[in-house]
N, C-alpha and C positions, 0 to 999 in steps of 0.2 A: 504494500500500500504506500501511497505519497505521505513523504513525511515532510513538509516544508519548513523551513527556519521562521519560526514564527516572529512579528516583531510590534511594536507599538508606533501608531500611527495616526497621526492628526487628519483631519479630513472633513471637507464642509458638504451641506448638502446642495446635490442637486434639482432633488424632487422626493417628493413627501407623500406619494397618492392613495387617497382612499378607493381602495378595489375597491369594497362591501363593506357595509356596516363597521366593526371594527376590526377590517384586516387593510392594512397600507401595503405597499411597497415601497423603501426606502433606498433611493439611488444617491449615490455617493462618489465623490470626484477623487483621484487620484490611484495611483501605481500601485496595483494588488496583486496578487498570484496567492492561486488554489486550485486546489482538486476538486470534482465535484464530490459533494458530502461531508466537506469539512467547513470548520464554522470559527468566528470570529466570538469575542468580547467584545460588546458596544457599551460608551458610555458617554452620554452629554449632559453631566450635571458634575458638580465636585465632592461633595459629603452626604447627600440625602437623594436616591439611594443607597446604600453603603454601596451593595453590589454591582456590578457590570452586566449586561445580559447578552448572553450567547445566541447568536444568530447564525441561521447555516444559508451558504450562503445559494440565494438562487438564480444569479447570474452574474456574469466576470467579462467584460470586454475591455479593450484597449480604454484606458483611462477612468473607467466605473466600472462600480459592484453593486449588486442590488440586492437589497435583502427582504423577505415577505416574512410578517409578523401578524401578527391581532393582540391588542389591546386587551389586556388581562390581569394587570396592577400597576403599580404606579410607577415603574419603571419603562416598561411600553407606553404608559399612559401620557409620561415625556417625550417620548419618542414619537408618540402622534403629532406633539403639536411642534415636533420642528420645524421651519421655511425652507426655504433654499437661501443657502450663502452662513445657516446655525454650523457653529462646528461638533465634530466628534472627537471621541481619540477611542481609537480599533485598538486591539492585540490581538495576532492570528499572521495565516492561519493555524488553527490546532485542531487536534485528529488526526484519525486517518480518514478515507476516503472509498468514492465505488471506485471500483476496478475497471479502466477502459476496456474490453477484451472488444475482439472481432468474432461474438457469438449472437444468437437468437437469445434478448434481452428485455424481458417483462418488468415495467415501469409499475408498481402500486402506491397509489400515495389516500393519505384520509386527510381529511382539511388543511390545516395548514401546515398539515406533516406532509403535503406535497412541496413543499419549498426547498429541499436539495431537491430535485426529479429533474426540474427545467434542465438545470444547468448540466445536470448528469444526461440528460434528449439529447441537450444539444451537440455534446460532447460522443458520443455515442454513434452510430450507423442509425438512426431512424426507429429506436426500439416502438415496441407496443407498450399504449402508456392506459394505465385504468386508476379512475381521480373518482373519488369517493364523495361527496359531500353532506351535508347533514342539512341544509337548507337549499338555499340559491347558489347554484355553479358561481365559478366566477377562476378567470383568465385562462378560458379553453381556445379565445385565437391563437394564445401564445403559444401554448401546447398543440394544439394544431397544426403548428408552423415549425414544428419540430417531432413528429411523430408519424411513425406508418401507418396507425391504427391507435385511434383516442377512443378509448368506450369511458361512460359517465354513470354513477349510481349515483340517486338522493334517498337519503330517510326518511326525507317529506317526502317518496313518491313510493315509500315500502322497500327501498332497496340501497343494502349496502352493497359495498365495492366487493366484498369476498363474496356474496351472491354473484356477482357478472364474472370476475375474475375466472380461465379456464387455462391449466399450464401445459395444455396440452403443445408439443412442438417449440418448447422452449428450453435453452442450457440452463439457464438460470434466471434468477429474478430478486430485481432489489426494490424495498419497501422503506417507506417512513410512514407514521401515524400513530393512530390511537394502539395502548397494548394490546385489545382485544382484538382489533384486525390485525395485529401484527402476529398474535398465535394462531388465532383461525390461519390465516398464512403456512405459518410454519407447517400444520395438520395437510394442509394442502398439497402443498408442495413436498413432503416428506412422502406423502402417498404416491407422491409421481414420483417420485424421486428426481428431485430438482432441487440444486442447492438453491437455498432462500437467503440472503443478506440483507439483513435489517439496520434502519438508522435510529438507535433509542434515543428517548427527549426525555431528560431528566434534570431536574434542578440541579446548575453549575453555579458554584461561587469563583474558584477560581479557575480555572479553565485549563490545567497542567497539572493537575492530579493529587495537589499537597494537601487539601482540606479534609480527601474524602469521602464526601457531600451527595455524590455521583455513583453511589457503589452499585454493581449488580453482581446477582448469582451465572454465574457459567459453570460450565461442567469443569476445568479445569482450576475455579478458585475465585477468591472472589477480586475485581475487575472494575476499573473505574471509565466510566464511558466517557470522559472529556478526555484521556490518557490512551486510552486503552481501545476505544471507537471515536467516533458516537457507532459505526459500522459495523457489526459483531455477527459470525452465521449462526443463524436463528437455532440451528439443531441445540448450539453449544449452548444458551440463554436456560435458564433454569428459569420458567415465567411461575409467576405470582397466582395464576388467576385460576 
């Protein structure tokens, strides 16, 4: 997996946009490098919140990096209301990351655990991407415009994403989201036997493994997923649920 020299890094905004209700996209100006699936420390305040919040990143091009988030305490909840031209200061990137392979490539993401997936599309030969939602879709041009084959589930319409999901004629498949479609997954894909690599979302303090804060059960011990993932195959996760 890429392991990049992580570093600290000032940085102003570009744009601030609310997709939906409380999910933005946060675009950001200057000189980044990362793998798809790995995630940064954002922070635009000095003392209040203590902590930084970890954002994975969901897209990287020549001079910006974009990150998609939803408002959910007071730390995103700053984050909402930046402008363009507010600054940041990043630390990243950290993690590991998906694996580029030149394989048949299943895309699963659930709300705004689809936010590595873009950038891993795009990076990728054109996989097949399946986007989960719990209410109103929201940025299927983008994914569109980067995939061979976009299928959509809502819960407001009786269907989640592991209902549509089918792995038949694929090497492998990489997931972000909620845990419970993250093990449905695993059940899935173990049946076909199809290795499954998942991106865990767990509260990071500090984002290089000292606190932690981040621990998870795997079969070979226990594992901090800002150090150790967020990218982990799902066989090895010893799930909760």
């Amino acid at each position: 997996m890429d392991k990049r020299v992580a570093v600290r890094v000032n940085s102003s905004v570009v744009e601030n946009e609310r997709v939906i209700s409380d999910v933005f996209l946060l675009k950001l100006g200057g000189d980044f490098s990362a793998a798809p699936g790995q995630f940064y420390m954002l922070r635009a305040w000095e003392l209040d919140p203590l902590l930084s919040r970890p954002m994975s990143v969901f897209d990287l091009t020549d001079g910006t990096i974009t990150f998609l988030y939803e408002v959910c305490g007071r730390g995103t909840q700053r984050l909402s209301r930046l402008s363009p031209g507010d600054e940041l200061v990043l630390f990243g990137p950290l993690g590991n990351g998906f694996e580029l392979v030149e394989k048949q490539v299943a895309l699963v993401g659930g709300g705004v655990g689809i936010a590595p997936l873009f950038y891993a599309a795009r990076k990728l030969n054109r996989p097949d991407v399946y986007l989960g939602f719990q209410d109103e879709p929201f940025l299927l041009e983008r994914f569109a415009s980067v995939t061979g084959n976009l299928r959509i589930s809502s819960e407001k319409e009786g269907k989640l994403v592991t209902d549509i999901f089918r792995p038949d004629g694929y090497d492998l498949c990489y997931a972000c989201g909620p845990q419970a479609m993250l093990e449905t997954l695993c059940t899935i894909c173990q049946d076909a036997d199809i290795p499954l690599f998942v991106s865990l979302e767990e509260r990071m303090a500090c984002g290089i493994g000292a606190c932690l804060g981040c621990a998870v059960r795997t079969s070979t011990g226990i594992r901090q997923v800002c150090r150790d993932g967020p990218v982990f195959l799902a066989s090895e996760v010893i799930w909760d649920g």
